[in-house]
C-alpha positions in Angstrom: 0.0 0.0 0.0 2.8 2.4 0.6 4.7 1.5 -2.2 1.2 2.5 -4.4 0.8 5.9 -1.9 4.4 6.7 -2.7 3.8 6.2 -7.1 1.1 8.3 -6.8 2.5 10.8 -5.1 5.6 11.2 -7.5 3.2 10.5 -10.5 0.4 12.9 -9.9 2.4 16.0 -7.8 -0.7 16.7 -4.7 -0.4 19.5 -3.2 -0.8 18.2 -0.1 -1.6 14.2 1.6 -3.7 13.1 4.6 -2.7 10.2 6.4 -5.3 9.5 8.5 -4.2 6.9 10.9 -3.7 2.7 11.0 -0.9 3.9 9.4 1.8 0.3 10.8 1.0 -3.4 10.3 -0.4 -5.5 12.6 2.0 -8.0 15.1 1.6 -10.7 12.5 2.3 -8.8 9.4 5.7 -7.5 11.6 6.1 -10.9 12.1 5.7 -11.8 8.4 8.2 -8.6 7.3 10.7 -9.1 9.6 10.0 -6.5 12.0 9.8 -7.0 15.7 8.3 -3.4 16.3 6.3 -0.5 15.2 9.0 1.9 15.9 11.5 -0.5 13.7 8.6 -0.2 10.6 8.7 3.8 10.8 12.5 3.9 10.9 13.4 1.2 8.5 10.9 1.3 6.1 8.6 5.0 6.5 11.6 7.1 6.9 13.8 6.0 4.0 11.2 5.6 1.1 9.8 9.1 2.1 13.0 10.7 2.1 13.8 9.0 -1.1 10.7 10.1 -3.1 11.6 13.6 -1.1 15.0 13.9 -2.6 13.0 12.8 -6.5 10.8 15.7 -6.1 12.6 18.4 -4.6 10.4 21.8 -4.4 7.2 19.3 -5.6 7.3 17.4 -2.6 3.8 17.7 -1.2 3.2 18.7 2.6 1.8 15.3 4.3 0.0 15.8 7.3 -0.5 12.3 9.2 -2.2 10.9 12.7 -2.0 7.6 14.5 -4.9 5.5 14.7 -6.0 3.5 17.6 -4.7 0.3 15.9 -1.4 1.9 16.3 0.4 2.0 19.8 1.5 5.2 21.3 4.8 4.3 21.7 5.6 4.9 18.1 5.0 8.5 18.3 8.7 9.1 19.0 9.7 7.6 15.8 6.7 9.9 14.1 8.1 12.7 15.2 11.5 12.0 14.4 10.3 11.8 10.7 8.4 15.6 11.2 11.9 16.2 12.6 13.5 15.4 9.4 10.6 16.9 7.6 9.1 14.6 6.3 5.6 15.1 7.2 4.2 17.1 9.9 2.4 14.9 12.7 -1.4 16.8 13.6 -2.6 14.6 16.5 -4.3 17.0 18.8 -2.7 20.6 16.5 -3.1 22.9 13.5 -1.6 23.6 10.9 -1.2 24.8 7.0 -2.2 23.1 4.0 -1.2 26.3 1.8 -4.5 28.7 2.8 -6.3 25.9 4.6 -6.1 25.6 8.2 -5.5 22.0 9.2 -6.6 19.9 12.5 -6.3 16.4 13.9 -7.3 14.4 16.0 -6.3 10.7 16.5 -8.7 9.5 19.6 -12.1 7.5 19.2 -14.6 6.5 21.5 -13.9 3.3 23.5 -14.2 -0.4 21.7 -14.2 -3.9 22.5 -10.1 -3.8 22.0 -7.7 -3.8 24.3 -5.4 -1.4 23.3 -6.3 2.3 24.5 -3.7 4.4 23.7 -6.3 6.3 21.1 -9.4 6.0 22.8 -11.4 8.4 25.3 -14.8 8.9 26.8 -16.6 10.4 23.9 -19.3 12.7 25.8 -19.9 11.0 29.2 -18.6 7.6 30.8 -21.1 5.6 28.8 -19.5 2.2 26.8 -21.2 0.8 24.6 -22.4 -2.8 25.4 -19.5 -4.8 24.4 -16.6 -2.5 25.0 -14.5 -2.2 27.5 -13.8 1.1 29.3 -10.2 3.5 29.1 -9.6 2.7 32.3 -9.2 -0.7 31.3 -7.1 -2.9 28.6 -3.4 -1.4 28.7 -1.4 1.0 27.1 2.0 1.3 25.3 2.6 4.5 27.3 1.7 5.8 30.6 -1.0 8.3 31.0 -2.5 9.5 34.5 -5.4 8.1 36.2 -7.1 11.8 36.2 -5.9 12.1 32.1 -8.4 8.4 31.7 -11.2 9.1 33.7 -11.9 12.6 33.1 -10.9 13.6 29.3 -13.6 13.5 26.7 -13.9 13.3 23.0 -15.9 16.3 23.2 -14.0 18.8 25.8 -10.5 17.5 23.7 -12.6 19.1 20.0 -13.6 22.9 21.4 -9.9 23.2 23.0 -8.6 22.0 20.0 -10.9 24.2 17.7 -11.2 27.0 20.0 -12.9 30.2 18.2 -11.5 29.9 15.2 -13.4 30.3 11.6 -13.6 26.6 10.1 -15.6 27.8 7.3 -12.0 27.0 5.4 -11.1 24.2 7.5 -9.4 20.7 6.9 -10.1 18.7 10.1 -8.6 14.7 10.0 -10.5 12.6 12.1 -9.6 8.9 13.0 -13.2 8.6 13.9 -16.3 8.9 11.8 -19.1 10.8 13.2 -21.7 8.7 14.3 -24.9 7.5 12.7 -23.5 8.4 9.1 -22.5 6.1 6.6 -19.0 6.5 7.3 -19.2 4.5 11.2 -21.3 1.7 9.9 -19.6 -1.4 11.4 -20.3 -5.3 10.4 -21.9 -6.0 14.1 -25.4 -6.7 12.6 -27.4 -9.2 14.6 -24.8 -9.5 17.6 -25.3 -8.8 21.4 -23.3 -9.0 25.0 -25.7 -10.5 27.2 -28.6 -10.2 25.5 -28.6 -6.6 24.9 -28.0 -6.1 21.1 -25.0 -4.0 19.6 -25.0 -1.0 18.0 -23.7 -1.2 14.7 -22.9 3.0 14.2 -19.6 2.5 16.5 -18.6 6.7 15.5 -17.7 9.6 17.7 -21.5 11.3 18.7 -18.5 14.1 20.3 -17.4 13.9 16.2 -21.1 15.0 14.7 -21.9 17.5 17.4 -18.8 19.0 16.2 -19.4 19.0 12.6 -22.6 19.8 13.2 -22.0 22.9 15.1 -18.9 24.1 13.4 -19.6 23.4 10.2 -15.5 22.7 8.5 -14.8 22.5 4.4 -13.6 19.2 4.9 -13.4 16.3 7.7 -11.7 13.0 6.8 -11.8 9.9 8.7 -10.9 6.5 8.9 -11.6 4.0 11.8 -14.2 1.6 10.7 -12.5 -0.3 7.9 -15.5 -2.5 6.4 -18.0 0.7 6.6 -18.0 1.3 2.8 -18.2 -1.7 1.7 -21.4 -2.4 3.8 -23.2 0.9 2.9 -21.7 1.5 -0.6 -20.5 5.1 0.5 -17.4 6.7 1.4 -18.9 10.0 2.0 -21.4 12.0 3.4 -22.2 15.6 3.9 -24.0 17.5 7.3 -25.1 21.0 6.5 -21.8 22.3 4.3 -19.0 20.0 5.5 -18.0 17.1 3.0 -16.7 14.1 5.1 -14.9 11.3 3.5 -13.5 8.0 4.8 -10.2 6.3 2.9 -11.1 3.2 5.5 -11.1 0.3 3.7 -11.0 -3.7 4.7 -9.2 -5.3 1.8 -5.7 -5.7 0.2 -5.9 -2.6 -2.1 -5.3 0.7 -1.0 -7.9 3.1 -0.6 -7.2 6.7 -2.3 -9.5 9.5 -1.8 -8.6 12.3 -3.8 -10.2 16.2 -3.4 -9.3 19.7 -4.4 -10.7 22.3 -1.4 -12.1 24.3 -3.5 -14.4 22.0 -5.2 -14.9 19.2 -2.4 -18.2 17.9 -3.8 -15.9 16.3 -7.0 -13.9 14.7 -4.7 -13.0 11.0 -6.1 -12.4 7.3 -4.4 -10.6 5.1 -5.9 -9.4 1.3 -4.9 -5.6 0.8 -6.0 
């Protein structure tokens, strides 16, 4: 998939690239490549084959503006920022940023799942968990973080100090999460239940679609919920002005969504 990212981006000259999180293979694909960790992936394989197609494009070299999913542990984030350190891309979790006029934000956390891995998950408006999931101040984590920090952050409070009062009317905003109840958070749970009570199958941030909602951004990508186009048939969806897109996908191929901010509604999705 990155080899196909990278082609594109020498062949068709973006101005800019959203990497929206999920972004390092699973243990058993490490396993598979050779790789005993994360951190090794990013240094040994991310760092050199963007600094090579860096060095190929000189001044054309698009800004890339990336976040970590919650399939992705924490503890990589060193190695992320060594790349922005290089230059390489610029690492958004939880700032802004410039996409040439476009103010830029991300976010990387979701509301709690049935995983056990929680560096990237928080409380999305209250301490309600779904039925089947298991709450932040459980599973573990690759890094530590304060009792206060798991019990007490939100989803929602993280979003307006992130935001603040600034205009999004020109806004980029990278989600890992999809809003919920949209066809972008629809997950393959139909039929299923935790004793007896059944599951919901819209697994998205309600913190997410408040936000869009309310604030109204150009643009919001997100990712999260791998099978949800191919169970609904869309990759997008629109609430009042925004366009919101998802490059999630759940098969081999490489997702590639491709938009120009100034005509979001032609935006493209294509399966590589």
């Amino acid at each position: 998939r990155y080899a196909k990212l990278l082609s594109c981006i020498i062949a068709e000259r973006p101005a800019a690239v959203f990497l929206g999180g999920d972004l390092l293979p699973s243990h058993l694909a490490r396993l598979a490549r050779g790789n005993s960790s994360p951190e090794e992936f990013i240094a040994d394989h991310l760092v050199p084959e963007f600094s090579k197609i860096r060095g190929e494009m000189g001044g054309e070299y698009p800004g890339i503006f990336l976040i970590l999913g919650n399939d992705d542990p924490r503890s990589a984030e060193e190695e992320i920022e060594r790349g922005a350190s290089l230059g390489l891309w610029r690492y958004i979790h939880g700032r802004k940023a410039l996409a040439h006029a476009y103010p830029v934000f991300g976010y990387a956390y979701v509301p709690p799942t049935p995983f056990r891995l929680k560096d990237w998950e928080r409380y999305d408006v209250s301490e309600f968990v779904d039925p089947g999931c298991i709450h932040p101040t459980g599973g573990w984590r690759t890094v530590p973080v304060t009792e206060r920090e798991i019990k007490l952050s939100t989803i929602k409070n993280d979003l307006e100090n992130l935001a603040g009062a600034d205009d999004l009317s020109n806004a980029i905003m990278m989600f890992h999460s999809p809003p919920y109840r949209t066809c972008l958070d629809r997950a393959g749970l139909d039929g299923m239940s935790v004793d007896h009570a059944p599951l919901d199958v819209h697994v998205g941030s309600i913190a997410v679609r408040e936000f869009i909602e309310k604030r109204q951004p150009l643009v919001t990508l997100h990712g999260h919920v791998h099978e949800s186009a191919a169970i609904t048939g869309s990759w997008r969806e629109r609430i009042g002005r925004t366009e919101m897109f998802t490059a999630a996908h759940d098969g081999p191929e490489l997702a590639l969504v491709r938009f120009s901010p100034s005509e979001p509604s032609a935006a493209t999705r294509e399966l590589l």
